[in-house]
C-alpha positions as CSV (number, residue, x, y, z in Angstrom):
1,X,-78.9,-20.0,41.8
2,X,-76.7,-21.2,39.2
3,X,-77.5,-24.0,36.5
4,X,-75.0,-25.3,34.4
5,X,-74.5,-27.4,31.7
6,X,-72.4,-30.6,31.8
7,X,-72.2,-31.6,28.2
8,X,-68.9,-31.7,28.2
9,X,-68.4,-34.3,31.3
10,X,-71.3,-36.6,28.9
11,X,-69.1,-36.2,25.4
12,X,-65.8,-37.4,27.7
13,X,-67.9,-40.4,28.0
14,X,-69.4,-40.7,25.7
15,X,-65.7,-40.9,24.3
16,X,-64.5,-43.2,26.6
17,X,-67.8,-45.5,25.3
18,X,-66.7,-45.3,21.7
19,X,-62.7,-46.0,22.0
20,X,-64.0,-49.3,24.2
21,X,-66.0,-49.9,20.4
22,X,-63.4,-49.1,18.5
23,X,-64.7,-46.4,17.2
24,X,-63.4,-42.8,16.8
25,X,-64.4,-40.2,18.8
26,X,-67.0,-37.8,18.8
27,X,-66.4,-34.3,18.0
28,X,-68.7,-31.1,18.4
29,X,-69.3,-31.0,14.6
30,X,-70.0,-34.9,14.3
31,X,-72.6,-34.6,17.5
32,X,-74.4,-32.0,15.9
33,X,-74.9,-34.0,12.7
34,X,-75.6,-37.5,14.9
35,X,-78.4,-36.0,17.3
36,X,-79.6,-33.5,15.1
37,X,-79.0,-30.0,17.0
38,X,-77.3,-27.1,15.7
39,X,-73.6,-26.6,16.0
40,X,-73.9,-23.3,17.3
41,X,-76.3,-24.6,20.1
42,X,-73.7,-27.6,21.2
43,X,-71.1,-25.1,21.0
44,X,-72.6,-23.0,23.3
45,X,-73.6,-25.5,25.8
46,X,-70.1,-26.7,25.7
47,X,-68.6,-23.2,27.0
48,X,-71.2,-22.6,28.8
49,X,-72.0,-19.1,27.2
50,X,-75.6,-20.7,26.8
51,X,-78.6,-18.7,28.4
52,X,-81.0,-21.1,27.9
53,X,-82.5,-24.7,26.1
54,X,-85.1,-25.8,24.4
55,X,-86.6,-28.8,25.4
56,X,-86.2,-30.3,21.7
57,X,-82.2,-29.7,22.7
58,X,-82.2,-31.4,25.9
59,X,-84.2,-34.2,24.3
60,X,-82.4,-34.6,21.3
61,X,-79.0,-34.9,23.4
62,X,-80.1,-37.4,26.2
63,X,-81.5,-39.5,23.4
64,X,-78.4,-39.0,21.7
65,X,-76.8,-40.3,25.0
66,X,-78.6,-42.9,25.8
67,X,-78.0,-44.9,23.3
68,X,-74.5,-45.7,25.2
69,X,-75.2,-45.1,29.1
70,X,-78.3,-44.4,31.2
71,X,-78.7,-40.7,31.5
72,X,-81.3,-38.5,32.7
73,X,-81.5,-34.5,32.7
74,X,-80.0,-34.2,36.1
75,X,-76.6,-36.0,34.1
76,X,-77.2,-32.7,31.4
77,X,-78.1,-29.5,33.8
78,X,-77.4,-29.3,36.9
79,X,-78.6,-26.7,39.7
80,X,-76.2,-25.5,42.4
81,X,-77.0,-23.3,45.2
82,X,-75.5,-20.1,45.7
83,X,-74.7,-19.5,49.3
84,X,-75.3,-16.1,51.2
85,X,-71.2,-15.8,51.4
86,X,-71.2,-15.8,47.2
87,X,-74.6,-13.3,46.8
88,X,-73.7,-9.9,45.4
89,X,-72.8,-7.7,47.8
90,X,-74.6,-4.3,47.5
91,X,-72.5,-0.7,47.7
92,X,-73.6,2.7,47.5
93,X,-75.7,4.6,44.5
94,X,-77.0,1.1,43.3
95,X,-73.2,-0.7,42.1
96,X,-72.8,-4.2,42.6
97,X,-69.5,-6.0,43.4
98,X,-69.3,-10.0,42.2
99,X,-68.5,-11.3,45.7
100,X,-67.9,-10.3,49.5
């Protein structure tokens, strides 16, 4: 089970929102002031090197969002099923490899 975060695919359209406006677009730094979450936190979400999120994140950025499209927390995080081909494959004296 995988869940990963597509904040990067809602600040491209967010983007796309604002240059329609007129307005200039959003970078990491000027999200973080806007919605009120830490630069380190968006950062993180944005490369995916985040472990987890607070609630007070996730609802600070999909108010953040809404105010130009409908989004929900499915449009933030999204679950993907890993399949039995991608487990981990167990070897010998407890090593793992990634993938078969």
């Amino acid at each position: 089970m995988t869940i990963s975060c597509h904040l990067r695919v809602l600040l491209a359209r967010v983007n796309v929102e604002r240059v329609k406006q007129g307005k200039p677009t959003l970078s990491l730094r000027r999200l973080a002031e806007e919605c009120g979450v830490s630069l380190s936190a968006i950062a993180a979400l944005n490369t995916g090197h985040s472990q987890r999120i607070d609630f007070a994140t996730a609802d600070r950025l999909l108010n953040y969002f809404s105010r130009y499209f409908t989004v929900s927390m499915n449009d933030l995080l999204v679950w993907e099923c890993v399949t039995e081909a991608q487990t981990p494959v167990l070897l010998s004296q407890g090593i793992h490899a990634e993938y078969a």
